[in-house]
C-alpha positions in Angstrom: 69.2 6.2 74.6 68.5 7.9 77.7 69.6 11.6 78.9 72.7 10.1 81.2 74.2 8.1 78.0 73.6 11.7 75.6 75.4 13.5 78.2 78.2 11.0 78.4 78.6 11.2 74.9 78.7 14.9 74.8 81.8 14.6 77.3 84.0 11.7 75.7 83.5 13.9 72.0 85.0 16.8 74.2 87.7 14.9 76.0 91.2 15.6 74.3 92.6 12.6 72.1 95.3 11.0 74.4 98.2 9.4 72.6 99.0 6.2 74.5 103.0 4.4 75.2 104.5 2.6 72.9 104.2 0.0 74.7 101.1 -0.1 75.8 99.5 -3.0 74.4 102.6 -4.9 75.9 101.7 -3.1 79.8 97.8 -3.9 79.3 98.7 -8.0 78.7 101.5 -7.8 81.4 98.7 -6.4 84.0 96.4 -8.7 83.0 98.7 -11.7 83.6 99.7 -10.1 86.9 96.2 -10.3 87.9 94.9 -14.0 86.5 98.0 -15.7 88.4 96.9 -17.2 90.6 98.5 -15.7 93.9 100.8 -18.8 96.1 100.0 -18.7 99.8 102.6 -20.4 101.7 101.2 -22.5 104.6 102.5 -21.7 107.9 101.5 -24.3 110.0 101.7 -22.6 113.3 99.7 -19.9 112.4 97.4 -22.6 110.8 96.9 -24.3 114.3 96.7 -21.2 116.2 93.8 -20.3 113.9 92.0 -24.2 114.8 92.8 -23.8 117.8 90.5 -20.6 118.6 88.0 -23.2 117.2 86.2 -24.0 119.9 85.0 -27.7 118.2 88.8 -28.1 117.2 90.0 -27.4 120.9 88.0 -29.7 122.4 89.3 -32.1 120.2 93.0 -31.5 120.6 92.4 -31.5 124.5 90.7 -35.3 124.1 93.5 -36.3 122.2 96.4 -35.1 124.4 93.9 -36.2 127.2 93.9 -40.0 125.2 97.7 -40.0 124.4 98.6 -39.0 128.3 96.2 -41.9 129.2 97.2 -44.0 127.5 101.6 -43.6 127.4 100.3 -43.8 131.6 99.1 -46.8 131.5 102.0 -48.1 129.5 104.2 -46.9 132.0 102.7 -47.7 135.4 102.5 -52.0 134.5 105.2 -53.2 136.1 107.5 -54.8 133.6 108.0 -58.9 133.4 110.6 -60.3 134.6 112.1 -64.2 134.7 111.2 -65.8 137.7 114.7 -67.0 138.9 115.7 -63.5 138.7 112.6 -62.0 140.4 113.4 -64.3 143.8 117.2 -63.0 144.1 116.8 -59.1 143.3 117.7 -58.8 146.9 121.1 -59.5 146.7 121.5 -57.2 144.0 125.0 -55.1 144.8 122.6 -51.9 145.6 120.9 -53.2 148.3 122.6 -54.3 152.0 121.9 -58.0 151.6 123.8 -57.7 148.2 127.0 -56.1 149.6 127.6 -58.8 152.2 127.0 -61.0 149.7 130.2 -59.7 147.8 132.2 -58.9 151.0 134.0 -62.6 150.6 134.6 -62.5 147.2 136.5 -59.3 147.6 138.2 -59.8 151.0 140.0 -63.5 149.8 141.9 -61.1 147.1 
């Protein structure tokens, strides 16, 4: 034994006998099963993309795929859709466009 541990003995034979709770056995195992749960983080996902986001690997990423999907959903959109042939040669009488309304001026005038 060194000096510190005779010391420390000399103090704990000084110090005045404590009478603990009744229940204090019950407290101590309480506490200690307070403290070995494990504690149950709820995700929040926005804060969980926020966080990626200041990422800088994880931005780039996000701004290639909203780069990729408005490339792509582009594309899709600007090919002109196929239509049947018959019905491709007569959109111009179509009732929107001039040659389309004198096309239906007789068939509403012989009323």
């Amino acid at each position: 034994m060194n000096q510190n541990d005779d010391r420390l003995s000399a103090l704990l034979k000084r110090w005045r006998d404590i009478e603990p709770r009744g229940n204090f056995e019950a407290n101590v195992w309480r506490q200690i099963r307070i403290a070995a749960a494990p504690a149950v983080d709820t995700v929040n996902w926005i804060d969980l993309i926020g966080r990626l986001l200041w990422q800088p690997a994880w931005s780039v990423v996000a701004a290639m795929v909203v780069a990729l999907i408005v490339g792509v959903w582009g594309g899709i959109a600007s090919v002109p859709r196929q239509t049947d042939r018959p019905t491709a040669e007569l959109q111009f009488l179509s009732p929107g466009t001039l040659a389309g309304s004198y096309a239906q001026m007789p068939a509403k005038v012989t009323k």
